[in-house]
N, C-alpha and C positions, 0 to 999 in steps of 0.2 A: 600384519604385525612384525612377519621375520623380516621384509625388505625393510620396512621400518627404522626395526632394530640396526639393522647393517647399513643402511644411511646415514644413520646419527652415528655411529660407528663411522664411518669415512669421515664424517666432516668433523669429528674431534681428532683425529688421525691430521686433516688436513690443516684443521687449528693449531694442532702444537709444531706440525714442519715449519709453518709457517713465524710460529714465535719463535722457537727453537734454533733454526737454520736460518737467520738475515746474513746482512750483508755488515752489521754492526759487526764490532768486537766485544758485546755482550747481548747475548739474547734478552726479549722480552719477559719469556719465561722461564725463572731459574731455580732448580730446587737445593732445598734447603743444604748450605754448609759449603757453597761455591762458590768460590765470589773472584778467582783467575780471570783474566781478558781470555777470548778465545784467538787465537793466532793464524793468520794466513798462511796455508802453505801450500807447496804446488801436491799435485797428487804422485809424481815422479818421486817425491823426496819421502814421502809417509807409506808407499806402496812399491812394489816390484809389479815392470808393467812388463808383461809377457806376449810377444805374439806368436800366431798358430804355424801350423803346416799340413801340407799334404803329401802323406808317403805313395810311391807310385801306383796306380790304380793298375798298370801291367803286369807289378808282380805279386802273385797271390801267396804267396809267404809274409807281407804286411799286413794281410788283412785276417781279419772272423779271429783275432784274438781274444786277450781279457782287460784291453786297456779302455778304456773310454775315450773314445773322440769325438767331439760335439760340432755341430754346423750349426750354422746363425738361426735356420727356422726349426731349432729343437727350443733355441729360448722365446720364451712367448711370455704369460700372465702369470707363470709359477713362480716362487719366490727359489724354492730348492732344484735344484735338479740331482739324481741320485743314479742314472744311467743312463747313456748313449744309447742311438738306433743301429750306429755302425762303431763298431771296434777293429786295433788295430794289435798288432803285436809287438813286442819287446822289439824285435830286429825292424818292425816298421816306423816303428819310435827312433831305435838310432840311427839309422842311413835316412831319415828325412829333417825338416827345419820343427817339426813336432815338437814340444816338451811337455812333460811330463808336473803336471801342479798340484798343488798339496787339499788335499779335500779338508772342508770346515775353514779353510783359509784363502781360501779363494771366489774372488769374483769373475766371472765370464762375464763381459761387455763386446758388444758387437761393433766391429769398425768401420763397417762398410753396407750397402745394401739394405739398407734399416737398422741406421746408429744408433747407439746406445738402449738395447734391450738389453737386461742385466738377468743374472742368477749367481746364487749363491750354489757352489759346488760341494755336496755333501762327501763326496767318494775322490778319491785320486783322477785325476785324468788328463786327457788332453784335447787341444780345438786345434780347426783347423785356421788360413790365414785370415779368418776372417772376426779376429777378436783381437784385440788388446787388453788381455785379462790382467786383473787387479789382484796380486798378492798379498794381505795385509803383512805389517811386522807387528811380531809380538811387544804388547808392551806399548806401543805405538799407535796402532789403528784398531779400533772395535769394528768386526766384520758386519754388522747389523746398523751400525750408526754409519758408517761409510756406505754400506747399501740404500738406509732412508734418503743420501744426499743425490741419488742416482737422477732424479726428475732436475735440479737444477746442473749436474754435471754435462747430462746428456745435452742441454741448451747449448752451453759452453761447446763442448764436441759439434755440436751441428755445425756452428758460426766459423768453427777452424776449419769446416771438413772441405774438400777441395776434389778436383776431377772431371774429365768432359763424360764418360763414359756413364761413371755412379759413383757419387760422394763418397769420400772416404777417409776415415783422417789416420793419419803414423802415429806408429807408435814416441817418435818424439814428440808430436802437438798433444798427443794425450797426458804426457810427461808434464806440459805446462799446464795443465785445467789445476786451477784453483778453487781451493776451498778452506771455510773456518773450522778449528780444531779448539776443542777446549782439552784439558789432561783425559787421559787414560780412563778414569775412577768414573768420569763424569760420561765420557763418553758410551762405556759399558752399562751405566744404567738409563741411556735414554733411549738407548739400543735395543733391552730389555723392555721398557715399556714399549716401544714401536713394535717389538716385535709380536708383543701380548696381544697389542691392538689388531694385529693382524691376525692373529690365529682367531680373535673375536669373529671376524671377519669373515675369513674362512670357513669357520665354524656355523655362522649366520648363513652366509649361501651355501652352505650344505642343506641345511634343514628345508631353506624355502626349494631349494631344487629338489627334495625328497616330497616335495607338498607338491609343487608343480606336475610330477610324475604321476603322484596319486589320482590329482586330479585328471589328467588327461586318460587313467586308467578307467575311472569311473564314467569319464563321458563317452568312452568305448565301448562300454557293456553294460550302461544303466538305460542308456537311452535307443528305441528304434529307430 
């Protein structure tokens, strides 16, 4: 019944991207009191795109700070991230290509070596070179509706990305990915509902993985 629930769950999540985010200038599905074209724009011009750094791994005064610096295989399936495995320090933050990005306003997107994994950064921090992270502007990009569009951005980034070594795309071809914007108002509540859908979600595969445990507890000590 929980897997159930969280299935039916996905595919109404994947119904409304689907109406929601086309390639039109009006979605399929629109709620009530909206009725603006939604506008193409590049993601350079609705966002601040940010790339990482690395402070020297020789001097140990960069490093075991209080800063957060994230590597590409800390973002994975999570939607939030809220702390780094390696931190760095104030003085390893300025003598390196490091910066420092504003938490609750920031997207982490991975540029290189497994493109476009995303998270939303709850805490201040910093990545290393291996993101082209997304800053919304206030007023301008809702951080949860510019998150839902991450499955078709990340196609776009694939197609630009380039290299003999391992794909990679700059920070200026990230600059050109495009995507539709409707206003502010609209954007923040579709954002909201995606996001609700998700905590559903989350919610859902908690339970059923508290049930799968139980079970495998039970057929450890019921049966000989």
């Amino acid at each position: 019944l929980q897997q159930r629930k969280e299935k039916q769950l996905k595919l109404l999540k994947t119904a409304m991207l689907q109406t929601l985010f086309t390639k039109k200038n009006v979605p399929q599905l629109r709620f009530k009191g909206f009725t603006d074209t939604w506008k193409q724009r590049k993601l350079g011009e609705v966002t601040k795109i940010v790339s990482g750094g690395t402070p020297s791994t020789n001097i140990s005064k960069y490093w075991n700070g209080n800063i957060n610096w994230y590597s590409p295989t800390e973002i994975g399936n999570q939607t939030f991230v809220n702390s780094s495995k390696k931190k760095i320090t104030e003085l390893g933050l300025k003598e390196s290509s490091a910066k420092l990005l504003p938490g609750k306003k920031t997207i982490l997107f991975t540029s290189r070596a497994g493109i476009g994994d995303m998270a939303i950064m709850n805490t201040d921090g910093s990545t290393n070179q291996g993101f082209q992270s997304w800053v919304v502007k206030p007023h301008i990009t809702d951080i949860y509706f510019l998150y839902s569009l991450g499955s078709k951005l990340k196609k776009q980034a694939l197609r630009k990305a380039s290299g003999s070594t391992f794909l990679e795309i700059s920070n200026s071809e990230v600059k050109k990915l495009t995507l539709y914007l409707p206003g502010f108002k609209e954007q923040t509540i579709i954002g909201k509902i995606i996001e609700l859908i998700d905590k559903l979600i989350t919610f859902q595969q908690g339970k059923t993985n508290k049930l799968e445990s139980l079970k495998q507890f039970l057929l450890q000590n019921m049966f000989i």
